[in-house]
Steps between C-alpha positions, in 0.01 A plus 500: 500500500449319172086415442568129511625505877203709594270223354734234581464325206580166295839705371615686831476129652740349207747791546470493913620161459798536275773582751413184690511315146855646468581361864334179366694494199812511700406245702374259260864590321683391852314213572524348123827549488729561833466144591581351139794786430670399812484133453553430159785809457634530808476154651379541802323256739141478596549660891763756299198569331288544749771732721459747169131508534496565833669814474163637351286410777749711747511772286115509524467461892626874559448646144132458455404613833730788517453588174123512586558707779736780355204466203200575701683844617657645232432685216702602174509427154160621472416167725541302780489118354677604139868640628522121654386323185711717303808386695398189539445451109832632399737262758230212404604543112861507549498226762345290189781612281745374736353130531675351194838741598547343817833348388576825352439694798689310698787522242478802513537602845789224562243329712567121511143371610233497297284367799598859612377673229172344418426541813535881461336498186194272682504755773502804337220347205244435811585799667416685215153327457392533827596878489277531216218192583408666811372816363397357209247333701418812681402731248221281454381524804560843503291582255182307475215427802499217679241225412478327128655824345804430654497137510463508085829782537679195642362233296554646165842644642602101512335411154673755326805377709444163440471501114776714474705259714413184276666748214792440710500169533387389154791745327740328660340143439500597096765747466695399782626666818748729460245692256265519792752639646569780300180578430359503826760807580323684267160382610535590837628837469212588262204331725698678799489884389270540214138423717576748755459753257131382500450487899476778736530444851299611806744794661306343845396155566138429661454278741225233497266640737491825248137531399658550133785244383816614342349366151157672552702820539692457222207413258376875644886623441464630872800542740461235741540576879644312826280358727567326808658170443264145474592228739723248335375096538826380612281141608415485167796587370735267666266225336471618183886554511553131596252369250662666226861426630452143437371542120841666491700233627345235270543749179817608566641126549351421139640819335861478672532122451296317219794449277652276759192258447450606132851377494452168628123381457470557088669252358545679201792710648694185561607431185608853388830704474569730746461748258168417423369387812591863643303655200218229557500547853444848454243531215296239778496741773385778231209351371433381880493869626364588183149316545492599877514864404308520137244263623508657851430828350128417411389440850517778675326744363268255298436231775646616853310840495139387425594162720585734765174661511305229503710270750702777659868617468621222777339206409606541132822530573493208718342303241748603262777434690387140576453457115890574483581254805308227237738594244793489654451109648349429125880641381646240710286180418413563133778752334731224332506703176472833397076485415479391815696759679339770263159360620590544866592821467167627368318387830826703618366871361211462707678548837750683343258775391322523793850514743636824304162718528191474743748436768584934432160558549381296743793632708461900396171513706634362795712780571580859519481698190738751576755259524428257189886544411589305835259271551573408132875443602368348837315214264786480269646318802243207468674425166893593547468286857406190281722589262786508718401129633422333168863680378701385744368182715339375212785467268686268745189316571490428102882477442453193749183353360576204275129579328509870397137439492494606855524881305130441423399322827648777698275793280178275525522438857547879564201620241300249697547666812490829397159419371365425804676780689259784278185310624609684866526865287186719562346653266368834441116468496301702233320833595 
């Protein structure tokens, strides 16, 4: 065991969040550019759309859980988290590599739909995340003791993440897409592999009522011992899952569908070719994700963390999500131009920062240790669920809408509620 995981320090955090940057990066590569890709070079509709991103959140409803499962039991390739991330890392790159091939896969092959394909391509891309997301997340767990230590493993795990992920989005707002695209394959498999060469792994997970933690053991480079299992909160759970499954809805609906009403509200993009409209319309929804993520990458571990300790982990991510329920209806009354959208999406990174990391901790001491992997996959479901809804229902509900504003009303209404649903979350008093 390397000296900086026995002192958990500034360093082994950065490189225990790189695999979940890589997941990141892939995802920040599928949602800047599946939805674009399929509209402006394939043609398809806005519920055609949707039907493609929906075959993500299915992919996730068995893979993360099962995935978690099969994780929390085995053991090879010198791990139990890193033979899934592996995998998972490899089938995300290639799935990235086959985005702008779609027409040539289906060429290829002799198949005539290239509804059929993307689909594949959608499937197998979000399958491959969640194999990897899931343990991603666990190692973390896995490794550090509960409390602050591992609540600044998660936080800094999503600034990394986050500033990484505005990379994404601003290469392919300045140098365009398709070089994202490419260099995100190489990104990913890098970020993937190369940090588990820094990471070793607990050969047996504690659980919580251990008297030392799975990261206190591994600061003392100790073999770490089962115990009988903790009592999971399923109460609390259930509410935390709901909570957080509404954020989800409202996100998803903005990152699946904001080119319909980028499309339609700036008036700018009325007056273009379709040539450059497509280009416009994409270079908007890069520098959009861009300042969610870059500016969403300061909060975490330089506001949520110390917030969190004064306010607690709940309330601050109830405040933040409010923040982002704000910014959504602002999108909706005041975004007529592109400063104005920009603007929005800064009060945005506050809810968005706060969504993709305390929720991992809040949630990790609520349950069993010993079976992190599945009660990771188990709270994966909180996100795919929403997914699934805002993919397919959703789209129709927006295909119909004469206002495509409704995009906006739909994710500000559901941060609002999910913001009140936390307030019902316990949380963990302080010894």
């Amino acid at each position: 065991m390397l000296a900086i995981q026995k002192r958990l320090s500034n360093i082994f955090y950065i490189i225990l969040g790189l695999p979940s940057t890589a997941m990141g990066f892939a995802l920040s590569i599928q949602i800047a550019v599946l939805s674009w890709i399929l509209r402006t070079k394939y043609n398809l509709e806005i519920d055609q759309i949707g039907i493609v991103w929906a075959a993500g959140p299915i992919a996730g409803i068995l893979g993360q859980p099962i995935i978690g499962l099969i994780s929390d039991k085995a053991w090879f390739w010198g791990g139990r988290r890193k033979p899934f991330i592996i995998i998972g890392g490899i089938l995300a790159a290639l799935m990235i590599f086959a985005l702008p091939n779609i027409d040539k896969i289906s060429n290829f092959f002799g198949i005539a739909s290239i509804m059929a394909v993307a689909v594949t391509v959608a499937l197998t891309l979000d399958l491959s995340i969640n194999i990897s997301f899931n343990p991603t997340r666990s190692i973390i767990a896995d490794v550090t003791p509960d409390g602050q230590p591992r609540t600044k493993g998660y936080t800094w795990m999503q600034s990394i993440s986050n500033l990484f992920g505005s990379g994404a989005y601003l290469m392919g707002a300045l140098i365009g897409n398709y070089f994202l695209i490419y260099a995100g394959v190489v990104i990913v498999l890098i970020f993937s592999i190369g940090p588990l060469l820094f990471i070793e792994e607990p050969r047996e997970l504690a659980t919580s009522d251990n008297n030392e933690s799975s990261g206190g053991a591994a600061k003392k480079g100790k073999t770490i011992d089962k115990t009988a299992a903790s009592p999971t909160q399923w109460g609390e759970l259930f509410k935390l899952y709901f909570a957080h499954g509404f954020s989800w809805l409202g996100i998803q609906t903005m990152f699946v569908y904001m080119f319909a009403f980028l499309e339609q509200k700036l008036p700018a993009m009325q007056d273009m070719s379709v040539a450059d409209r497509n280009m416009r319309l994409g270079q908007m929804i890069g520098w959009s994700f861009f300042i969610l993520n870059a500016v969403g990458a300061i909060w975490p571990a330089f506001l949520l963390e110390p917030l969190s300790k004064r306010l607690g982990r709940v309330r601050t991510q109830s405040l933040m999500v409010g923040i982002m329920a704000l910014g959504y209806f602002g999108i909706v009354m005041l975004a007529t131009n592109t400063f104005m959208l920009y603007t929005m999406m800064c009060i945005l990174t506050f809810g968005w920062a706060a969504v993709v990391s305390l929720p991992f901790a809040i949630m990790s001491e609520k349950v069993d240790k010993s079976r992190m992997g599945f009660f990771m996959g188990i709270f994966n479901l909180s996100v795919v669920l929403p997914q699934l809804i805002a993919s397919s229902l959703v789209g129709t509900m927006i295909k119909n809408a004469s206002d495509k504003g409704i995009v906006f009303i739909i994710s500000g209404i559901s941060l609002a509620v999910s913001a009140a649903l936390w307030l019902f979350v316990s949380e963990k008093k302080k010894a």
